[in-house]
C-alpha positions as CSV (number, residue, x, y, z in Angstrom):
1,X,-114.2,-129.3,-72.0
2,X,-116.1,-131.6,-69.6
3,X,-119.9,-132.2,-69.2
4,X,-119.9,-129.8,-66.2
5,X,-118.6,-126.7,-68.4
6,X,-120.7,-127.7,-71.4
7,X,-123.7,-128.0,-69.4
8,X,-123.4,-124.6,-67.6
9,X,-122.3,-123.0,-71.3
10,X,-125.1,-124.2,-72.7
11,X,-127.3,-123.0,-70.1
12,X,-126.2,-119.8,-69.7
13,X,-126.3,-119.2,-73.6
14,X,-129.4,-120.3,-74.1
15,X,-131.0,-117.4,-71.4
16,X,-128.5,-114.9,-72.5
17,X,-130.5,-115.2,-76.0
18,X,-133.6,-115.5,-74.6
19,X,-133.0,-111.9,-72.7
20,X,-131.8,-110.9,-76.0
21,X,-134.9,-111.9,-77.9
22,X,-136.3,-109.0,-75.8
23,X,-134.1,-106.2,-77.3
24,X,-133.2,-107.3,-80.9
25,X,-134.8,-106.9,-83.9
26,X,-137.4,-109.5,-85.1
27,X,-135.9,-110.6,-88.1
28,X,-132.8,-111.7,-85.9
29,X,-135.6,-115.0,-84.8
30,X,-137.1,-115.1,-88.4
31,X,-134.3,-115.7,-90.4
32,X,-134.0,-118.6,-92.9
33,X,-130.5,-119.2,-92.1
34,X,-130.8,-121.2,-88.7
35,X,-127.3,-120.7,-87.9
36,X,-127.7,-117.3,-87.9
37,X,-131.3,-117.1,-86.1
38,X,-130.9,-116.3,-82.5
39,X,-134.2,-118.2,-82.0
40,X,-132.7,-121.5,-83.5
41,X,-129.7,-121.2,-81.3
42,X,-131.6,-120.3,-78.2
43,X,-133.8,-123.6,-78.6
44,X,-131.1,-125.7,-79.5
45,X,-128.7,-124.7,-76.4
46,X,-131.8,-124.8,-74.3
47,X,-132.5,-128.3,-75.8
48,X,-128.7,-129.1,-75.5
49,X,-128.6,-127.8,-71.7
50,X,-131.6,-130.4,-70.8
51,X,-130.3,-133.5,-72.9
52,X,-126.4,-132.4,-70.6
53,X,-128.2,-131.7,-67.5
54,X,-129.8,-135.6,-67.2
55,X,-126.4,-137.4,-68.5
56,X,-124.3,-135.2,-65.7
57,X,-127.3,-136.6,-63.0
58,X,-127.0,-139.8,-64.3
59,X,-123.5,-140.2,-63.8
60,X,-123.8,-138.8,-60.8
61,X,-126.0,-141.5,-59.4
62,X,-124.6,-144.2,-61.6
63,X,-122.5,-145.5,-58.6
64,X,-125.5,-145.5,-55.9
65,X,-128.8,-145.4,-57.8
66,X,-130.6,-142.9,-55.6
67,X,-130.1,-138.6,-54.8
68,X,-130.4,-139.0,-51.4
69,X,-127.3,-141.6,-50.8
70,X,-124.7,-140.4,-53.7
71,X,-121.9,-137.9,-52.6
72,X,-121.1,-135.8,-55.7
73,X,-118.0,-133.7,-56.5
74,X,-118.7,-130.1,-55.4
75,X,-117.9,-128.9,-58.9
76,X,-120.6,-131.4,-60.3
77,X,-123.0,-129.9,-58.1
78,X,-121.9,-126.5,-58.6
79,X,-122.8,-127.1,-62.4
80,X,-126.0,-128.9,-61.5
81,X,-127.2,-126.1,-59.4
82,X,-126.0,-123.2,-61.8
83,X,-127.8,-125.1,-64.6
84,X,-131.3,-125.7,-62.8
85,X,-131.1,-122.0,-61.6
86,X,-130.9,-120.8,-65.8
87,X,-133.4,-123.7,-66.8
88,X,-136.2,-121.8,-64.3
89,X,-135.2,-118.4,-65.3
90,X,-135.4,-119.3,-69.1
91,X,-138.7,-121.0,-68.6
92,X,-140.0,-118.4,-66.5
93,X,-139.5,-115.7,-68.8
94,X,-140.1,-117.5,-72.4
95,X,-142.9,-115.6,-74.5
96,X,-143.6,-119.0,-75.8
97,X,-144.9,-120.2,-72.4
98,X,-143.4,-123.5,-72.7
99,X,-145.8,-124.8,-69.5
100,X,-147.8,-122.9,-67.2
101,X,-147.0,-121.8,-63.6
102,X,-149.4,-124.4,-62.3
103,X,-151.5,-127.3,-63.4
104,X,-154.0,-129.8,-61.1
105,X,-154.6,-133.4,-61.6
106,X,-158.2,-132.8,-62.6
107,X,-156.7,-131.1,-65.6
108,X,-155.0,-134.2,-66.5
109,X,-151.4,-134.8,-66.9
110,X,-149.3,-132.0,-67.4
111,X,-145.9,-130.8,-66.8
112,X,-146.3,-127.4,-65.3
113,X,-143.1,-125.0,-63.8
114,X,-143.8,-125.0,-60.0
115,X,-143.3,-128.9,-60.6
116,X,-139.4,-128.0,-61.8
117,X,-138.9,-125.5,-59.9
118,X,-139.4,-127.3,-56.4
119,X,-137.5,-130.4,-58.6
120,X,-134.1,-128.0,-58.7
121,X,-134.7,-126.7,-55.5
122,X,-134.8,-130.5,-53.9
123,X,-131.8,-131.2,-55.5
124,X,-129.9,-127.9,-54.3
125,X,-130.8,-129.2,-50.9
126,X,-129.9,-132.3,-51.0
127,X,-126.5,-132.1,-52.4
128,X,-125.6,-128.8,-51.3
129,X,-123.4,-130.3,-48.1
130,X,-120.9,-131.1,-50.8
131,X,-120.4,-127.3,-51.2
132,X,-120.0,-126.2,-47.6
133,X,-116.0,-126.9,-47.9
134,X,-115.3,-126.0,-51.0
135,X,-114.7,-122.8,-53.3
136,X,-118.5,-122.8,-53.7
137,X,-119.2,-122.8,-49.9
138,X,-121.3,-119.0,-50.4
139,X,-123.4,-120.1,-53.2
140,X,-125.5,-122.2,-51.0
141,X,-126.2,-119.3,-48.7
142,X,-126.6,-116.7,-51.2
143,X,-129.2,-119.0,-52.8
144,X,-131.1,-120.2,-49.9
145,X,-130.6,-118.1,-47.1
146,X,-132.2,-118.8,-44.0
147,X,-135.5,-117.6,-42.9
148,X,-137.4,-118.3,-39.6
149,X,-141.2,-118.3,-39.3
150,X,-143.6,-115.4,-37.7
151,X,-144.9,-115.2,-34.5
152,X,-148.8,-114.2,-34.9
153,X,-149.5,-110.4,-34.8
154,X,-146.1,-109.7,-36.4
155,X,-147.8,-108.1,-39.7
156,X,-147.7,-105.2,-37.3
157,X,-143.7,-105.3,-37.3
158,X,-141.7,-102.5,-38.9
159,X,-139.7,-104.9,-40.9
160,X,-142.7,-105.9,-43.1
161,X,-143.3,-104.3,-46.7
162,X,-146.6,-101.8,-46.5
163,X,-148.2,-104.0,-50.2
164,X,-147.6,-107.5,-48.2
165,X,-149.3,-106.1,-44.7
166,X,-152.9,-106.9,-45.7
167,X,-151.9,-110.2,-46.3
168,X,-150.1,-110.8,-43.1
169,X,-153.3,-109.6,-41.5
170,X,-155.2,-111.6,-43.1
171,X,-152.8,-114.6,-42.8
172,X,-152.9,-113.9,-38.7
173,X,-157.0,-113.3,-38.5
174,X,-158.3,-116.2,-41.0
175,X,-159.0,-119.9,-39.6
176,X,-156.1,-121.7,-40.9
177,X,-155.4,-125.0,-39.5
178,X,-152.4,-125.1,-37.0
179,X,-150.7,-127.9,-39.4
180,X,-149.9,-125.4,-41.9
181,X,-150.0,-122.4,-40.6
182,X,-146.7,-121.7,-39.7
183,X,-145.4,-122.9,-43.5
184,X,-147.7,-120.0,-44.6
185,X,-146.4,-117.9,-42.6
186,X,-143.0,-119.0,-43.3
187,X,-143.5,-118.4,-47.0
188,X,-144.8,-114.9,-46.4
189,X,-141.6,-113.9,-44.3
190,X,-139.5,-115.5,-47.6
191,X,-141.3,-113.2,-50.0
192,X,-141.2,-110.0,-48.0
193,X,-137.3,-110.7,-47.1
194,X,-136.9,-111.0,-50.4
195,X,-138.5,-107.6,-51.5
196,X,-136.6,-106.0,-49.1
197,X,-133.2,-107.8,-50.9
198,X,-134.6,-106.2,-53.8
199,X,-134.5,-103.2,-52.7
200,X,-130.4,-103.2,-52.0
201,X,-129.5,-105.0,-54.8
202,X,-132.1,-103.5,-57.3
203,X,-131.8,-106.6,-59.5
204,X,-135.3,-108.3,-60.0
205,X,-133.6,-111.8,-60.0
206,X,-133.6,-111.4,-56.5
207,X,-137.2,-111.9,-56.8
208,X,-136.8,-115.9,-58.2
209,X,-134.9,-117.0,-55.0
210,X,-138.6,-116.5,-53.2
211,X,-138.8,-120.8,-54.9
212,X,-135.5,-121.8,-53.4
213,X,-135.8,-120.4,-50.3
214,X,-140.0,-121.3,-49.5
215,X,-140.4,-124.7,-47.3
216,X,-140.8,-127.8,-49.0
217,X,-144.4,-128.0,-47.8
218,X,-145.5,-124.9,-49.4
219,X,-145.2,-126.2,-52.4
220,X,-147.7,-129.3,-51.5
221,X,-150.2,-126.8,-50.4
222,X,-150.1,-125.3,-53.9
223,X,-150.4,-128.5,-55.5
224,X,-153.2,-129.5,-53.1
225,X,-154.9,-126.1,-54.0
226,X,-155.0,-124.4,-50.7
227,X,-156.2,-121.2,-51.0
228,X,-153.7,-119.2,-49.2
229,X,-150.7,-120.8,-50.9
230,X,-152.1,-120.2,-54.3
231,X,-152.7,-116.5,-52.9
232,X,-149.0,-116.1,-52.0
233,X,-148.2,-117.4,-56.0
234,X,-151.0,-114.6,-57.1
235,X,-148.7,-112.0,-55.2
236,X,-145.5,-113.7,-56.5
237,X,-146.6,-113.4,-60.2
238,X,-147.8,-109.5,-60.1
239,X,-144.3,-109.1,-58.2
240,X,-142.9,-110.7,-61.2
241,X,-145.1,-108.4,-63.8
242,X,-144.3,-105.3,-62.2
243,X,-140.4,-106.5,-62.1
244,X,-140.9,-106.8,-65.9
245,X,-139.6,-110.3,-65.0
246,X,-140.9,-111.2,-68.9
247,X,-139.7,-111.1,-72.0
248,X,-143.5,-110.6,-73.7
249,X,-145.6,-108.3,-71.3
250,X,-148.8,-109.9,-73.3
251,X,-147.4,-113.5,-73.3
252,X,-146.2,-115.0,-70.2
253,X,-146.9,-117.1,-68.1
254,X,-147.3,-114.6,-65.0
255,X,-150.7,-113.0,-67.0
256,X,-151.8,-116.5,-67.8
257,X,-152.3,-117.2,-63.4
258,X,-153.3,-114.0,-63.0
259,X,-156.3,-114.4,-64.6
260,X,-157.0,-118.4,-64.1
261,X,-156.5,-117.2,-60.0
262,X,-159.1,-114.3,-60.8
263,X,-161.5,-116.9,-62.4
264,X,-161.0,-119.2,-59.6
265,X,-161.9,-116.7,-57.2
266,X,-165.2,-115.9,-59.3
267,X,-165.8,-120.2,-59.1
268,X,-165.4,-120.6,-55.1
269,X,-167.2,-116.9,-53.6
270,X,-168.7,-115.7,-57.4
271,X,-166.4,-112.3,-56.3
272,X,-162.6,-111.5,-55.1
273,X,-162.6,-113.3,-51.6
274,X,-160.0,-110.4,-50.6
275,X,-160.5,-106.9,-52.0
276,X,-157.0,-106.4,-51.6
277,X,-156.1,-108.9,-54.8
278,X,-158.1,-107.6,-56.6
279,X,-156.7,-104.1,-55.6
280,X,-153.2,-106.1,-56.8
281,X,-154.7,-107.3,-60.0
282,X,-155.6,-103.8,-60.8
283,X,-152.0,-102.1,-60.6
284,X,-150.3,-105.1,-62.0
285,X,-152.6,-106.5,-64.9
286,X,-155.2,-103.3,-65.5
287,X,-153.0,-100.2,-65.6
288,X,-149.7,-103.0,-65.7
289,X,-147.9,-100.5,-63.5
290,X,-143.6,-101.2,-63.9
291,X,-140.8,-100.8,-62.1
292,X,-137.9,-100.5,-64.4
293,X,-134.1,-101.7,-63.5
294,X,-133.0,-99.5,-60.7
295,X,-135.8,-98.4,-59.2
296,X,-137.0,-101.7,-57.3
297,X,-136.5,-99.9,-54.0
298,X,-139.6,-98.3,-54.5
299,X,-141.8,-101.5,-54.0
300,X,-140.4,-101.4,-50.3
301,X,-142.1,-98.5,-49.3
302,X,-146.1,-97.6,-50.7
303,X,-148.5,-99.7,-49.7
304,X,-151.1,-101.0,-52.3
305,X,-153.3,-98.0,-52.3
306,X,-150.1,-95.8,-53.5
307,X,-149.3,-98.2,-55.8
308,X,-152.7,-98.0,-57.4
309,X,-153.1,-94.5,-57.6
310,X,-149.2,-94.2,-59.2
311,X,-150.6,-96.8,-61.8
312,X,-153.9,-94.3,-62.4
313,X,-151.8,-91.6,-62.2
314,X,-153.2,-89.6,-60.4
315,X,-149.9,-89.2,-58.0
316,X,-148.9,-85.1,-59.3
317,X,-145.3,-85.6,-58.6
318,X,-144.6,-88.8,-61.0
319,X,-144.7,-89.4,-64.4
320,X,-147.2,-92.2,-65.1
321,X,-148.2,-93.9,-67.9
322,X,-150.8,-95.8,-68.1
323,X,-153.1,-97.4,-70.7
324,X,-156.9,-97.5,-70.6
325,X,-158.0,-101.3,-70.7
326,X,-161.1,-100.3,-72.9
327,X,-159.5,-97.7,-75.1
328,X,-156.9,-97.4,-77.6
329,X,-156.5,-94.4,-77.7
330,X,-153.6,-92.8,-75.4
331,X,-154.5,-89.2,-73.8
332,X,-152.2,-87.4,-71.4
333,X,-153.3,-90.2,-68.6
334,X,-153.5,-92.8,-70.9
335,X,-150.3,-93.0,-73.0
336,X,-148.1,-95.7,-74.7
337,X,-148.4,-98.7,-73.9
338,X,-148.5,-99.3,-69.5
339,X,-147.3,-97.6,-66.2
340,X,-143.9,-97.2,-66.1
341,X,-141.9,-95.6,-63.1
342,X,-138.2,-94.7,-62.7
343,X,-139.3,-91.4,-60.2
């Protein structure tokens, strides 16, 4: 078996029991055997996967030193790409909340997620040529599609998703400087194709290729803290909540930017600077309204204040259930344990 079939192997064995950890019982993590503990193996592939994934790139490189100059066997990058893809989905979805979404350099050094994922997208990019005449020439446009910029005024256009239209609006009437503008609104047309992708395939991965298909630039504005951007992640990580894109609803690190975003909000205007996050807050982290497997299409058409009355429920022709923040005790609005809709 070569590196490159190890390395994906590995990769995909250690998400496969990560999604697992969801379902199984607990004692299948806890046990003292650690070849039998699901946990033990998940680490240890995930481990494995990392420790495979830097010896393929090294060889890679080995004869030219740099990314940008090596040509690399289309099944090499195949494997590299396939690999990076499960190493953001595992670390995305880990209870454990291996690093956070985000960190700044006032916080002080720290390896944080949007760092890796615009790491594997970089590298999808750079060696994806390689694929174009090969057997792999349809991953690279199923990954990264193609997406080009709006025009200002087009949050008005039928093609956008009723929740993302405030933000549109609000993208087209705020002072933004023409610099970055259109990378905003670049981003914003990446996430609302990729809702509407949702909505055909109905599988909530469809959801991660929002990071490898956003412009490079975007993810400088996050880094740099520009409000918008970090707006834009805000909506990203509810999206991700009410996907049940998690394997803990309470520990993730979706609910963990959620509420530093909320704080930061609190720090710059002592308030939500847009009612409508705060609206968005409400369905996804409140009343943690969810979209099960199957019903994604749904997200495409109610705007946010459908969506937060379906997560009240106080829409008669769904079954809702929701959980009072400040109670525990369930009541025939409030029952076990969040919103949940498969109408």
């Amino acid at each position: 078996m070569t590196d490159r079939s190890i390395l994906v192997r590995r990769s995909l064995v250690a998400y496969s029991a990560l999604l697992i950890h969801k379902f199984a019982p607990h004692r299948q993590f806890c046990s003292s055997d650690q070849f039998t503990s699901l946990y033990t193996q998940m680490s240890a592939n995930f481990h494995q996967a990392i420790t495979t994934l830097k010896q393929v790139m090294a060889a890679a490189l080995s004869s030219e030193g740099t990314i940008e100059k090596v040509s690399v066997h289309p099944d090499t990058v195949f494997a590299i790409l396939i690999s990076g893809i499960f190493v953001v989905l595992f670390l995305s979805r880990h209870p454990h909340k291996l690093m956070p979404l985000l960190a700044f350099e006032e916080d002080g050094p720290s390896l944080h997620f949007m760092a890796i994922a615009r790491g594997v997208r970089e590298t999808i990019i750079l060696w994806a040529p390689s694929l174009y005449l090969s057997q792999y020439q349809t991953i690279y446009a199923e990954l990264l599609g193609t997406t080009a910029p709006l025009s200002a005024g087009d949050h008005n256009a039928d093609n956008i998703i009723p929740m993302l239209a405030p933000m549109f609006a609000d993208l087209d009437d705020a002072y933004i400087p023409p610099a970055i503008k259109p990378t905003l609104q670049q981003s914003m047309q990446v996430l609302n194709a990729q809702l509407h992708d949702l909505a055909q395939v109905r599988l909530n991965l469809e959801l991660t290729k929002f990071l490898l298909r956003v412009p490079s630039e975007f993810f400088d504005l996050v880094f740099q803290k520009n409000f918008f951007a970090l707006r834009i992640m805000f909506v990203f990580s509810c999206l991700s909540l009410l996907l049940e894109f998690w394997v803990s609803e309470q520990s993730n690190m979706w609910v963990d930017y959620l509420e530093w975003f909320r704080q930061y909000n609190f720090t710059v205007c002592d308030q939500w600077m847009y009612p409508h996050d705060r609206t968005l807050y409400d369905i996804a982290f409140t009343y943690r309204l969810h979209f099960p497997l199957g019903h994604y299409h749904h997200l495409e058409l109610m705007d946010l204040n459908q969506l937060l009355q379906l997560a009240m429920g106080s829409t008669p022709a769904t079954s809702v259930a929701v959980v009072d923040p400040g109670s525990d005790i369930a009541s025939e609005a409030t029952v076990e344990p969040a919103a949940s809709f498969a109408g």
